[in-house]
MARKESE-617299 format. One record per atom (N, C-alpha, C): residue number from 1; residue in one letter; atom name; x negated, y, z negated. Coordinates in nm, 3 decimals. Each point is the difference from the previous one (the first is absolute). Last residue first. Layout:
BEGIN
+-----+----+----+---------+---------+---------+
|   i | aa | at |       x |       y |       z |
+-----+----+----+---------+---------+---------+
| NUM |  A | CA |       X |       Y |       Z |
...
+-----+----+----+---------+---------+---------+
// end
This chain:
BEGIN
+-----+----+----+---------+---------+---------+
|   i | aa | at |       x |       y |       z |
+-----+----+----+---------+---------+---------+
|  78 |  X |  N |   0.158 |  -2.807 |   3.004 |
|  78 |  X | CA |  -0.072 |  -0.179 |  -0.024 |
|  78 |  X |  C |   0.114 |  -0.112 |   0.029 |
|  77 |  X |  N |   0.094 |   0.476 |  -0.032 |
|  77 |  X | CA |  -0.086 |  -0.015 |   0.119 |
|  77 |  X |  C |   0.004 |  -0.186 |   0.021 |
|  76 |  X |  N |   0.202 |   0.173 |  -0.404 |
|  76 |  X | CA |   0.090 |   0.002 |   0.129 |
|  76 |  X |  C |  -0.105 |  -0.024 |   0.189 |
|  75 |  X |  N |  -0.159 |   0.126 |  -0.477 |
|  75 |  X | CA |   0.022 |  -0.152 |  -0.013 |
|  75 |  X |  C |   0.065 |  -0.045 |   0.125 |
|  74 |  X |  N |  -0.195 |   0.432 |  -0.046 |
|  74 |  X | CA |  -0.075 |  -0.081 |   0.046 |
|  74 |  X |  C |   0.036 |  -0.167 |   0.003 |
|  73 |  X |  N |   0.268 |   0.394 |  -0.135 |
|  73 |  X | CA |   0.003 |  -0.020 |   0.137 |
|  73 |  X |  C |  -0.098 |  -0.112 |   0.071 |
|  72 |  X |  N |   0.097 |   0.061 |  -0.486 |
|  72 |  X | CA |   0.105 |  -0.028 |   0.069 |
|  72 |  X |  C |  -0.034 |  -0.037 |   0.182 |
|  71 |  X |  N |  -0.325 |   0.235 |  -0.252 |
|  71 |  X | CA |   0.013 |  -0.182 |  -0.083 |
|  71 |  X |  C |   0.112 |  -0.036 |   0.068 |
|  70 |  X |  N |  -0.038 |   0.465 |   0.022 |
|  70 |  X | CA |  -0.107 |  -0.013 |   0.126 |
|  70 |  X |  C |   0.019 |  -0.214 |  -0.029 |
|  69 |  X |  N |   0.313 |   0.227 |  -0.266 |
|  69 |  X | CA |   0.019 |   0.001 |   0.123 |
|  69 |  X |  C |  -0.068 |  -0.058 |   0.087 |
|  68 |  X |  N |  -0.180 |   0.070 |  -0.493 |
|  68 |  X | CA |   0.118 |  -0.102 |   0.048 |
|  68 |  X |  C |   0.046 |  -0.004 |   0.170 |
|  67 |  X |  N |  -0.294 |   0.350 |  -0.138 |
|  67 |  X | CA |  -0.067 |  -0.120 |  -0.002 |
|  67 |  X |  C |   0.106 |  -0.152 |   0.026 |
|  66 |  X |  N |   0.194 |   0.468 |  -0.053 |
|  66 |  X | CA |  -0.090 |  -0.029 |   0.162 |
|  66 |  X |  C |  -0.082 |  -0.097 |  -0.022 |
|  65 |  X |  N |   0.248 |   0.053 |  -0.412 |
|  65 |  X | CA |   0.117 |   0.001 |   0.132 |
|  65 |  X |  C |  -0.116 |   0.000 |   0.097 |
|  64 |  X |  N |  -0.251 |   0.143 |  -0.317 |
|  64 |  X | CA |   0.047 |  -0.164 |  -0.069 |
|  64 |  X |  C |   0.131 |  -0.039 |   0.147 |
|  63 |  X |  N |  -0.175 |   0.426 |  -0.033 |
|  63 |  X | CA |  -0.175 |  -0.084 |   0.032 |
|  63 |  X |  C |   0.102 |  -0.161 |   0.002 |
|  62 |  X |  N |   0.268 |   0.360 |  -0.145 |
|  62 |  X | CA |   0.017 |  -0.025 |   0.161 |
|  62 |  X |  C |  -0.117 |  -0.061 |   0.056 |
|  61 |  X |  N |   0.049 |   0.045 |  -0.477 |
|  61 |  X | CA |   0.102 |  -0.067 |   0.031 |
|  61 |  X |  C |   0.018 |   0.024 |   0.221 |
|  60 |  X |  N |  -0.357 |   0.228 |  -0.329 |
|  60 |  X | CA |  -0.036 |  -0.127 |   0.024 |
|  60 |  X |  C |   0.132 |  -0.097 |   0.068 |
|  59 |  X |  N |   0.000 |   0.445 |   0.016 |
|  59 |  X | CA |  -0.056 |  -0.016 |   0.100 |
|  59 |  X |  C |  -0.057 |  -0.141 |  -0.026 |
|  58 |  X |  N |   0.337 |   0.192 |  -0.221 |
|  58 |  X | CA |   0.046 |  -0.010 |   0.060 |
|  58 |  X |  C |  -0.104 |  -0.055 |   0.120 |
|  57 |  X |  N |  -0.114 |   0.087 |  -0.425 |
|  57 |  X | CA |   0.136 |  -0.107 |  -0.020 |
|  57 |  X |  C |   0.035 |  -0.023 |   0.161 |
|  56 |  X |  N |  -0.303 |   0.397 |  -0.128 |
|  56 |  X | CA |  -0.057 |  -0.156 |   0.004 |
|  56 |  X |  C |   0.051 |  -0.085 |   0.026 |
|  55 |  X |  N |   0.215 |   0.421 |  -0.069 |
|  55 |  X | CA |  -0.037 |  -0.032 |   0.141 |
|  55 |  X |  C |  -0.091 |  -0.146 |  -0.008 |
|  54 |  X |  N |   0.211 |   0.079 |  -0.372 |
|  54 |  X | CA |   0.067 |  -0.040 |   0.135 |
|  54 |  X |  C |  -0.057 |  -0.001 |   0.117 |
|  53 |  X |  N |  -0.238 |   0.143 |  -0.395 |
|  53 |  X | CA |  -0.002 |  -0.131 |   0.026 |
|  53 |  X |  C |   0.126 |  -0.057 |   0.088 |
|  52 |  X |  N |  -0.157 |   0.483 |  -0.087 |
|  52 |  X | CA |  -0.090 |  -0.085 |   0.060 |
|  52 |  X |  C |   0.019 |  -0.140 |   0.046 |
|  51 |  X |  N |   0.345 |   0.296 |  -0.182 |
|  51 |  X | CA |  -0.032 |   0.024 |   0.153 |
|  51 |  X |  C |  -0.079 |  -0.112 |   0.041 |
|  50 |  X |  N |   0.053 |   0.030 |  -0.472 |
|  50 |  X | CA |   0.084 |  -0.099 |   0.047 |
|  50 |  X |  C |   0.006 |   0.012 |   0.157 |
|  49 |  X |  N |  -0.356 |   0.237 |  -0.249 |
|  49 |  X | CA |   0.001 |  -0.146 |  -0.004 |
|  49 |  X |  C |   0.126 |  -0.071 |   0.076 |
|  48 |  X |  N |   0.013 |   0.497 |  -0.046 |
|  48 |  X | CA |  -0.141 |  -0.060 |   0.064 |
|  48 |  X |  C |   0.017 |  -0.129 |   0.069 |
|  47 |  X |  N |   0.320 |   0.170 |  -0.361 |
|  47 |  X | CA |   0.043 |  -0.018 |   0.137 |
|  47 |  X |  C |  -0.142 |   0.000 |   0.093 |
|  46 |  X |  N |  -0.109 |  -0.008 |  -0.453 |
|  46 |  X | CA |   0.130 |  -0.095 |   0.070 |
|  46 |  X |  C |   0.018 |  -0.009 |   0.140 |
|  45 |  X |  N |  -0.325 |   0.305 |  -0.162 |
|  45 |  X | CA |  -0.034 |  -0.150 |   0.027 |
|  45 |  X |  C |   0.116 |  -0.068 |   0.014 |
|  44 |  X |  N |   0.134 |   0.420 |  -0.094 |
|  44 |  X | CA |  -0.079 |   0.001 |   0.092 |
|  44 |  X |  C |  -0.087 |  -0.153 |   0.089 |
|  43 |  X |  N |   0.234 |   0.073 |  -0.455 |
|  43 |  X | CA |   0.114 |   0.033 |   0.099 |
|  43 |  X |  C |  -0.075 |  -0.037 |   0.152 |
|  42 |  X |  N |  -0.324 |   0.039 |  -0.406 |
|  42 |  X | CA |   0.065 |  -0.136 |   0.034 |
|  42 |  X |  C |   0.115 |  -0.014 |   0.124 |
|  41 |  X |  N |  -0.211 |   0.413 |  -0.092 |
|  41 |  X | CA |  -0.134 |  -0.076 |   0.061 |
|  41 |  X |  C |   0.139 |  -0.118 |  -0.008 |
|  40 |  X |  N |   0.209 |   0.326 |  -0.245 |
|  40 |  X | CA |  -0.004 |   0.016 |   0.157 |
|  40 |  X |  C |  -0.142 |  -0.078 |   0.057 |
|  39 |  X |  N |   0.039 |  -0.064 |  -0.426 |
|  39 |  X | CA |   0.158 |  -0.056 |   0.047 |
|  39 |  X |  C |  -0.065 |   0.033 |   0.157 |
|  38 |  X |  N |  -0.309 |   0.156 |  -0.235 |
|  38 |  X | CA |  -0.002 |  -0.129 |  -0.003 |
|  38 |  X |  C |   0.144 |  -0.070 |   0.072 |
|  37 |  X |  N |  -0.061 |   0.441 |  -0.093 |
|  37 |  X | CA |  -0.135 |  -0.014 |   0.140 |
|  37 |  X |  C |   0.006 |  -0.145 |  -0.025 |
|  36 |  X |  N |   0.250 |   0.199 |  -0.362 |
|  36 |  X | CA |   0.041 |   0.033 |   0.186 |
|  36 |  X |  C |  -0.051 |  -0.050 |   0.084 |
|  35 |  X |  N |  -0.185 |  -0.045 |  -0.426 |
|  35 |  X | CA |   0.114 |  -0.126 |   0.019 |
|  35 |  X |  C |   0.099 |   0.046 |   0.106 |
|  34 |  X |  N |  -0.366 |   0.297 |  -0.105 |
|  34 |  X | CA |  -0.131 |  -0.117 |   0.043 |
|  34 |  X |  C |   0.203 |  -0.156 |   0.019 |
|  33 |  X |  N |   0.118 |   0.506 |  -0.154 |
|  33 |  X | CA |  -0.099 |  -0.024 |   0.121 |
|  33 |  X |  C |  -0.062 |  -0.151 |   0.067 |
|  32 |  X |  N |   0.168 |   0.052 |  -0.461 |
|  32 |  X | CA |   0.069 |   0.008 |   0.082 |
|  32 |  X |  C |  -0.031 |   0.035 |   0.202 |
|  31 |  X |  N |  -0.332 |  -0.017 |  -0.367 |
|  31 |  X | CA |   0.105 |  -0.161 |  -0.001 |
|  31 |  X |  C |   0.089 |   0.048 |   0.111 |
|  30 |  X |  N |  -0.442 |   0.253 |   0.053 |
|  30 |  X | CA |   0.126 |   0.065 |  -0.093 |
|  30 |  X |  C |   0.056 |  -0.188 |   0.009 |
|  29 |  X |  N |  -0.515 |  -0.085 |   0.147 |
|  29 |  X | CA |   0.130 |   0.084 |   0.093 |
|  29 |  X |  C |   0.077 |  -0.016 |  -0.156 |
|  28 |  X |  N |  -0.438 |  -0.174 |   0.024 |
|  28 |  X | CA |   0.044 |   0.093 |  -0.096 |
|  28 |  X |  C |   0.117 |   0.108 |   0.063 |
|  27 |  X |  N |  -0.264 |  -0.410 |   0.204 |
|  27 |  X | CA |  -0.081 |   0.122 |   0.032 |
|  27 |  X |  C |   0.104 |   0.126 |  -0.092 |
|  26 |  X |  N |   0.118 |  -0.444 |  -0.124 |
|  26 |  X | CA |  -0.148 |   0.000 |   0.018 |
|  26 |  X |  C |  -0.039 |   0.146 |   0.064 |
|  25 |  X |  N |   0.444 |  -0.114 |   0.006 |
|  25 |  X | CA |  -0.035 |  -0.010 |  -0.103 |
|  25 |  X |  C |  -0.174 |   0.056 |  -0.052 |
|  24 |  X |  N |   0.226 |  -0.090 |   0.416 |
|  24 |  X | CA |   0.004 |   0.137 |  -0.062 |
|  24 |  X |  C |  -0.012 |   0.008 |  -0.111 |
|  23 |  X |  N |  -0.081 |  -0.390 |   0.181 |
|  23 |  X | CA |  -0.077 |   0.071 |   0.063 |
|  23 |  X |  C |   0.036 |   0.167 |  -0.056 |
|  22 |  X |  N |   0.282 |  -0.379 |  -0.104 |
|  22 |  X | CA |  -0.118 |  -0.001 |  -0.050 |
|  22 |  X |  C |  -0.090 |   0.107 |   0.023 |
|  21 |  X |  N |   0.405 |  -0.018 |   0.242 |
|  21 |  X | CA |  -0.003 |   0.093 |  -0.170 |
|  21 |  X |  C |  -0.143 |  -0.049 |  -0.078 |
|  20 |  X |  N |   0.051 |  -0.197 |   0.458 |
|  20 |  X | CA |  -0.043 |   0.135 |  -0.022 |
|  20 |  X |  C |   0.083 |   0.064 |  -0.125 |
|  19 |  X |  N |   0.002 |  -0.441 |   0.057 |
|  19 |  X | CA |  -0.125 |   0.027 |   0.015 |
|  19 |  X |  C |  -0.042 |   0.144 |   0.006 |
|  18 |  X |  N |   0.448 |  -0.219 |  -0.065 |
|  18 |  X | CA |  -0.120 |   0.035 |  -0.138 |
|  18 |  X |  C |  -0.152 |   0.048 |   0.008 |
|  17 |  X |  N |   0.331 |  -0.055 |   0.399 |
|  17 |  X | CA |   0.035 |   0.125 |  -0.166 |
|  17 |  X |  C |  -0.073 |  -0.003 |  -0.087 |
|  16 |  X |  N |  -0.031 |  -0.328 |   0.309 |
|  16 |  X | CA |  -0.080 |   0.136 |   0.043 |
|  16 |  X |  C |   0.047 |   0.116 |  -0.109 |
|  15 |  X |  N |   0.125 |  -0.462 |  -0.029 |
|  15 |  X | CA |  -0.139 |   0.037 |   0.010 |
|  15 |  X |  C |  -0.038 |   0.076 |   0.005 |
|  14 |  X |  N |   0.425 |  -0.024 |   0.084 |
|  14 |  X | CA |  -0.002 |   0.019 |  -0.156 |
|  14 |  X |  C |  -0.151 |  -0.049 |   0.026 |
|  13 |  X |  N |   0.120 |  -0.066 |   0.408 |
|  13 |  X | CA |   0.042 |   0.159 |  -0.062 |
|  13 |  X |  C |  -0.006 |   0.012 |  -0.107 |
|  12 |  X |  N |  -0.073 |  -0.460 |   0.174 |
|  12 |  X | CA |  -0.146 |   0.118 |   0.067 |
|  12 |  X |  C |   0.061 |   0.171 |  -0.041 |
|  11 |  X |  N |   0.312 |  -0.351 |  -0.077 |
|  11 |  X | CA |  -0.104 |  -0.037 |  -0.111 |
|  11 |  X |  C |  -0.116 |   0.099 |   0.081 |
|  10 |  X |  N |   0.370 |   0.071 |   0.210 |
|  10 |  X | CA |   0.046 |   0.024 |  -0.121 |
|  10 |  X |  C |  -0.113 |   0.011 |  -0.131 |
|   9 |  X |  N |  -0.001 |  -0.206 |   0.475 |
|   9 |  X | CA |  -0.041 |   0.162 |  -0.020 |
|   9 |  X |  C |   0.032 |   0.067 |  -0.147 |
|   8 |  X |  N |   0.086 |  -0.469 |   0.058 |
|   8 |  X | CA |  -0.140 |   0.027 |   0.012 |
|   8 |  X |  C |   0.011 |   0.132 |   0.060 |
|   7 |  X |  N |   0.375 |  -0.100 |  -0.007 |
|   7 |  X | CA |  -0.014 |  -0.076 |  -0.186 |
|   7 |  X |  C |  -0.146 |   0.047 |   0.032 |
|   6 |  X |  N |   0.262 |   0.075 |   0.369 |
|   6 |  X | CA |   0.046 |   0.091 |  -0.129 |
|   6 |  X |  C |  -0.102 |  -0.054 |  -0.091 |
|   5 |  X |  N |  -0.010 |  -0.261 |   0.350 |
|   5 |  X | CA |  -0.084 |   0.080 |   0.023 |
|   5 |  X |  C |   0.016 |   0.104 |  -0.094 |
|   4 |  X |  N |   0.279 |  -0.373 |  -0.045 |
|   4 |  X | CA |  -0.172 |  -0.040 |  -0.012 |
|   4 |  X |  C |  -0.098 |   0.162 |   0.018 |
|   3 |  X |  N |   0.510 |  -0.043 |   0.093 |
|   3 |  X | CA |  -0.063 |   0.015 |  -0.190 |
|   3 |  X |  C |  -0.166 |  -0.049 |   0.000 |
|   2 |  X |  N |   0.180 |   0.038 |   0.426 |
|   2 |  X | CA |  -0.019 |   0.127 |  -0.005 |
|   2 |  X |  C |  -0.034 |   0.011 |  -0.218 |
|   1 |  X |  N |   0.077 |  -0.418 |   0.280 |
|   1 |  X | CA |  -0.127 |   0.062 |   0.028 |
|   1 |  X |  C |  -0.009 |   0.139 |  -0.062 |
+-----+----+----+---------+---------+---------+
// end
């Protein structure tokens, strides 16, 4: 799980690098300046993204364990 969630913050962090050196590109930021503000935007979305999607990981994987259980207990009633 954890190379799944590396691999898609990875691909949402090199999005964002380019998106904001694009952007400094365009409003006429120094190079060097505009490929700081890009690394540090991507660093930033990394770890963003990989927080975001554990915690996701974790709240679809305890939706998935309390749906099974509640299936367990109801088979046991019957």
């Amino acid at each position: 799980m954890k190379q799944y969630i590396s691999s898609i913050a990875g691909i949402f962090s090199i999005a964002a690098l380019f998106l904001v050196a694009i952007m400094g590109v365009i409003n006429g930021v120094e190079p060097i300046t505009c490929s700081y503000r890009a690394i540090c935007g991507a660093v930033f979305v990394y770890c963003m993204m990989t927080i975001a999607l554990r915690i996701v990981a974790r709240i679809v994987l305890t939706a998935m364990v309390d749906s099974k259980i509640s299936e367990d207990e109801n088979a046991e009633e019957q």
